[in-house]
C-alpha positions as CSV (number, residue, x, y, z in Angstrom):
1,X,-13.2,1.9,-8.2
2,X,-10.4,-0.9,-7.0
3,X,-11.3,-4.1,-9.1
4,X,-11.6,-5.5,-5.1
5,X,-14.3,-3.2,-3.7
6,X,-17.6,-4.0,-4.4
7,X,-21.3,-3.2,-3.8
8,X,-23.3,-5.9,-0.9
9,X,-25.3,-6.9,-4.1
10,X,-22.6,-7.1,-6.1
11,X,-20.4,-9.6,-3.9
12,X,-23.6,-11.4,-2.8
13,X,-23.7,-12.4,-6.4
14,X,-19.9,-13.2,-7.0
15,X,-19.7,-15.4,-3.8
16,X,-22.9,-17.7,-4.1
17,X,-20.4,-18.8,-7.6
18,X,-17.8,-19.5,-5.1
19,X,-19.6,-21.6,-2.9
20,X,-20.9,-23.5,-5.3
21,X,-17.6,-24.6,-6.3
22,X,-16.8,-25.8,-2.5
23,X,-14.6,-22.7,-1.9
24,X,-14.6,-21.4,2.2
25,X,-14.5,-18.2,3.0
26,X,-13.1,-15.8,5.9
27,X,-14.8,-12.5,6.9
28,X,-13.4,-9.6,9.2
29,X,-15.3,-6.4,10.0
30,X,-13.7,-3.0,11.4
31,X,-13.1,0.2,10.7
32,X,-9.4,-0.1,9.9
33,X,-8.9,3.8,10.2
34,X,-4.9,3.7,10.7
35,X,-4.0,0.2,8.7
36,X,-0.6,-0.6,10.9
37,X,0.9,-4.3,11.5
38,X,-1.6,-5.6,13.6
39,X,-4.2,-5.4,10.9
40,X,-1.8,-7.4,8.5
41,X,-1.1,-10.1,10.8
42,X,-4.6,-10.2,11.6
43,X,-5.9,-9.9,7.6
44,X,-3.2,-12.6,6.6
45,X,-4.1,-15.1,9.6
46,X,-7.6,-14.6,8.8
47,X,-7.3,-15.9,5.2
48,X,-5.2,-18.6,6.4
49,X,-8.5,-20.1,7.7
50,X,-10.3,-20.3,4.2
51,X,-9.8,-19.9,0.5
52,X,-11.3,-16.3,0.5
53,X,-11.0,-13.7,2.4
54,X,-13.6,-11.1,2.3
55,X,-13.2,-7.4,4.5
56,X,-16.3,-5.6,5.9
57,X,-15.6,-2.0,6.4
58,X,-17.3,0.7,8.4
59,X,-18.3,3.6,7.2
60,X,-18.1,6.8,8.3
61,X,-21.1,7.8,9.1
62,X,-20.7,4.7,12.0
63,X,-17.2,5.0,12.9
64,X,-18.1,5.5,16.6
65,X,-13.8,6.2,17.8
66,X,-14.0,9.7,18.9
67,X,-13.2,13.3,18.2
68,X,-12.7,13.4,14.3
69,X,-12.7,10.0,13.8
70,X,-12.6,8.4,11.2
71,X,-9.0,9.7,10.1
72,X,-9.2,8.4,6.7
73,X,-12.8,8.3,4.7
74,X,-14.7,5.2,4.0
75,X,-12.8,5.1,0.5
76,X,-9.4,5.5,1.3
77,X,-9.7,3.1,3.9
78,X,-11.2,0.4,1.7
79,X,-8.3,1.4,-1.0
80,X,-5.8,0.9,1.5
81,X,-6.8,-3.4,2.3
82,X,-7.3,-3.8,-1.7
83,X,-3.7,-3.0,-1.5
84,X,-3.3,-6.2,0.8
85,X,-2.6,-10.0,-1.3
86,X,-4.0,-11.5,1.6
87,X,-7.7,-9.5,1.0
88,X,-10.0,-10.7,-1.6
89,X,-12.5,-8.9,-1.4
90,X,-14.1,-5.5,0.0
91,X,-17.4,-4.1,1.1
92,X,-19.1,-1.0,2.5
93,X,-20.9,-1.5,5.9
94,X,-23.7,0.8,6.6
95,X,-24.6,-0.1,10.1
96,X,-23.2,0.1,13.6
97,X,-22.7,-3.4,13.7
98,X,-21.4,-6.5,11.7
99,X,-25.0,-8.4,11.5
100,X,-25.6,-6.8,7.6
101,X,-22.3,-8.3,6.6
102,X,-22.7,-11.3,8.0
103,X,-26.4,-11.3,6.5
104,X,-25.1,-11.1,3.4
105,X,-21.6,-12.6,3.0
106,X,-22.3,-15.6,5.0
107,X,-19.1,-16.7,5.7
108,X,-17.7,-19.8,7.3
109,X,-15.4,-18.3,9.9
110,X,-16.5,-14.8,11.5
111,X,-12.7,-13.2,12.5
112,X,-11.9,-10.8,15.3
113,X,-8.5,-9.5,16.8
114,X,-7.3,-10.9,20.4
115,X,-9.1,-7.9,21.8
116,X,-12.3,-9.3,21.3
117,X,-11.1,-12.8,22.8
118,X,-13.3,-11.7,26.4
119,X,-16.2,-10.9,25.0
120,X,-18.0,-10.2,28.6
121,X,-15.7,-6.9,28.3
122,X,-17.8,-5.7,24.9
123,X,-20.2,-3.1,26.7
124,X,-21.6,-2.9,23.5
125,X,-23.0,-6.1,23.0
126,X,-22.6,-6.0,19.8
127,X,-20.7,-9.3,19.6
128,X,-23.0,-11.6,20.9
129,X,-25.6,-10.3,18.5
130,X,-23.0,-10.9,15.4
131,X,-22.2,-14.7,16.8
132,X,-25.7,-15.1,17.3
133,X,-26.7,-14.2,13.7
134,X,-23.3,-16.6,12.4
135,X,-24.9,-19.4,14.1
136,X,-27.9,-18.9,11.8
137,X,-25.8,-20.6,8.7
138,X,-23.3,-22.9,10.9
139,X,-20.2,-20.4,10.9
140,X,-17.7,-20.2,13.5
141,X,-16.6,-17.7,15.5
142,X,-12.5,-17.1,15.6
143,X,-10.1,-15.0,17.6
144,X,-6.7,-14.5,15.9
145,X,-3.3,-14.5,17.6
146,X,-2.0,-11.9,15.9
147,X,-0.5,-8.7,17.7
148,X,-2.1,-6.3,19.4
149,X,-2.1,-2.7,18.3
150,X,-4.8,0.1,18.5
151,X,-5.3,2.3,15.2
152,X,-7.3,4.5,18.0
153,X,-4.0,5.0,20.2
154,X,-1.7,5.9,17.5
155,X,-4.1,8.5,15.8
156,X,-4.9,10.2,19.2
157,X,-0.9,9.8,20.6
158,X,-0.1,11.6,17.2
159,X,-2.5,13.6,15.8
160,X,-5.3,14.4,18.0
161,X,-4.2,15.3,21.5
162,X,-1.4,17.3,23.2
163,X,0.8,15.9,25.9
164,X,-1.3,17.3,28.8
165,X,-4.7,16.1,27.9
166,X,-2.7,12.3,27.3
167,X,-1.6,12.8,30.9
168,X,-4.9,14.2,32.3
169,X,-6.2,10.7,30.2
170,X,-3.6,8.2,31.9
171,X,-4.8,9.8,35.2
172,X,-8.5,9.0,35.1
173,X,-7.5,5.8,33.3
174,X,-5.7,4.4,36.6
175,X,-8.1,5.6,38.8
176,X,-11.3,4.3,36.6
177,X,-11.7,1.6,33.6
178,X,-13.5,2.3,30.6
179,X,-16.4,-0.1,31.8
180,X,-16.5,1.7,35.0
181,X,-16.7,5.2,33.0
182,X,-18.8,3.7,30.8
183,X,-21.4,2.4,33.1
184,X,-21.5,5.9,35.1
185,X,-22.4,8.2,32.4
186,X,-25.3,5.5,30.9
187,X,-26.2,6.7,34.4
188,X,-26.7,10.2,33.1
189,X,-30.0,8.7,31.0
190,X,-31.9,8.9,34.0
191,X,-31.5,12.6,34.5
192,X,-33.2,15.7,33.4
193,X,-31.1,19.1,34.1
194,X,-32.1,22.6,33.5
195,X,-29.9,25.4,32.5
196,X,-29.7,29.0,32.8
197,X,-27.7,31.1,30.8
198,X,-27.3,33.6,27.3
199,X,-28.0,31.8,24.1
200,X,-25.3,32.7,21.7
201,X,-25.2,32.6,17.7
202,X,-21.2,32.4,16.7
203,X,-21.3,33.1,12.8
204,X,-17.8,32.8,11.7
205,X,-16.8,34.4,7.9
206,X,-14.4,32.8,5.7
207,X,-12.9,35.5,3.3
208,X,-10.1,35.7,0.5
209,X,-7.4,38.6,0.8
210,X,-8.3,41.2,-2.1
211,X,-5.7,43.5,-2.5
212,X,-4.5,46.7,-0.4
213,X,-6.7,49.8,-0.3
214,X,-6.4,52.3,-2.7
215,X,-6.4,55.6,0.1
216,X,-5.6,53.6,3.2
217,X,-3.0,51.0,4.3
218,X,-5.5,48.5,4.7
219,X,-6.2,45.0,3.2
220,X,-9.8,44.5,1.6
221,X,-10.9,40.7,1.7
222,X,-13.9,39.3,-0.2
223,X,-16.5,37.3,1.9
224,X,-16.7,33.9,0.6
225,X,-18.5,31.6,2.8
226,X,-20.1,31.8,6.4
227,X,-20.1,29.8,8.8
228,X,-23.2,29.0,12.0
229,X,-22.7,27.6,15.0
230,X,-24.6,27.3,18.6
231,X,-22.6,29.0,21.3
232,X,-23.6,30.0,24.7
233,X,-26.3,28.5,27.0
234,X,-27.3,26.6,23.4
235,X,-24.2,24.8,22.6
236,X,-24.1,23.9,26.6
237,X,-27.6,22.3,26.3
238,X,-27.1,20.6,22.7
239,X,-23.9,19.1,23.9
240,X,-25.1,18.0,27.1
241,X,-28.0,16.2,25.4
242,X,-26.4,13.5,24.1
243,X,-25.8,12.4,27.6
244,X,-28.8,12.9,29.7
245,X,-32.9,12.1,29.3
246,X,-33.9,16.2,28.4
247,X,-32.5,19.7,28.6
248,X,-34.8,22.4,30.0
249,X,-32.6,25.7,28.3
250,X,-33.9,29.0,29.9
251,X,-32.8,31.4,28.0
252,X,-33.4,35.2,25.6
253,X,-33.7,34.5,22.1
254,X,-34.7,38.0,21.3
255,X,-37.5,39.6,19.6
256,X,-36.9,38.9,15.6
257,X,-36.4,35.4,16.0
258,X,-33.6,35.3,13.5
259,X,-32.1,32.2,14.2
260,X,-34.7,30.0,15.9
261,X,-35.3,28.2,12.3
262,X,-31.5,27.7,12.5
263,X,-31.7,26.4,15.9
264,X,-34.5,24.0,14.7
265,X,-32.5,23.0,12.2
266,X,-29.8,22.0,15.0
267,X,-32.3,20.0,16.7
268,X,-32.0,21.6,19.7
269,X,-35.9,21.7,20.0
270,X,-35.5,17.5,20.1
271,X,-35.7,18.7,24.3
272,X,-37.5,21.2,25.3
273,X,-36.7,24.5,25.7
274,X,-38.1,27.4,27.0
275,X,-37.8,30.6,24.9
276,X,-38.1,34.2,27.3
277,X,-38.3,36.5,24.4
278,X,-37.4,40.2,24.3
């Protein structure tokens, strides 16, 4: 591992020595998935501020950006900053937020990117509860001036969407904000829906090409590995659930039961479902 990166006990350790000897420190939190020149300036200005500059990075189990996000795993993201002069150190953050970071690094200036500079805009809250835990031990909260980029609009103008869906995006983006968006599905909490329909079991089989048939002009492939997933009324009603109170699924499973322990597994029975077998 990078001579940078360390373990929250670890650095814990390393920078109660560096306090005692008078030294500030800097921390910044993200999930720096696409590291581009706004992260620089921002890094660079943030140690600027103090003697030491320590980097908090998401991990991926809490990289919360979208469709196959994060890009990059937790550890070639956290290679990538050691890279960096300006970063001192580097440590893992398992949690949504910055508050186990700030727990433990206690740092004298907290450091966030312009974006963050109207923090009434955060529907997450999230930042009010890290200010509120830096006020614990004295630190101060600081908004860089450095320029504004988004590692999220590069990744999904490049690598994650095609030209219509961007243009189908810029059209509900000028018609509705994210807060507005935002604030109507929350809305969808409140609702229960029922649905209707065939339950589907798509097992997909991943194979490796053999050779040719001895008596027939056909290839013979070896199955490897295969794949499960939900389909039908079931993958309606699993996605669905992440946005409303409870799915009521309606639906033929079929007499053996084959798959109900895999849909178990799938945590589809989290709502309740109800199972007309034949």
């Amino acid at each position: 591992m990078n001579k940078k990166i360390y373990t929250n006990s670890n650095i814990k350790k390393i920078l109660q020595i560096k306090k005692r000897k008078g030294l500030k420190i800097s921390m910044c939190h993200g999930c720096f998935d696409l590291l581009h020149l706004g992260h620089i300036d921002h890094l660079i200005e943030c140690k600027n501020l103090s003697d030491i500059l320590v980097v908090s990075v998401t991990s991926d189990k809490y990289v919360n950006k979208g469709l196959n996000r994060p890009f990059f795993k937790l550890a070639e993201r956290m290679e990538s900053l050691a890279a960096l002069s300006c970063v001192d150190y580097i440590i893992p953050s398992n949690s949504e937020s910055a508050i186990e970071s700030l727990k433990t690094i206690k740092p004298n200036f907290y450091c966030k990117g312009p974006d963050y500079k109207l923090i009434k805009n955060d529907t997450t809250k999230k930042i009010k509860k890290e200010i509120s835990e830096l006020k614990k031990f004295k630190g101060k909260f600081y908004i860089t001036k450095s320029k504004q980029f988004s590692s999220s609009k590069l990744v999904n103008n490049s690598y994650l969407y095609n030209s219509e869906q961007l243009n189908f995006l810029k059209k509900i983006k000028k018609k509705k904000s994210f807060a507005e968006i935002s604030k109507i599905v929350h809305q969808f909490k409140k609702i229960d829906i029922t649905i209707v329909g065939e339950s589907i079991i798509d097992v997909y089989q991943k194979c490796n090409p053999v050779g040719k048939s001895g008596k027939e002009p056909t290839l013979i492939f070896s199955n490897e590995k295969n794949f499960t997933f939900l389909g039908g009324a079931l993958a309606i009603s699993k996605n669905i659930s992440e946005f409303v109170n409870k799915v009521n699924l309606i639906s033929y499973l079929g007499s053996t039961k084959k798959y109900l322990k895999f849909i178990q597994i799938k945590k589809l029975l989290v709502f309740m479902i109800l199972m007309i077998l034949i």
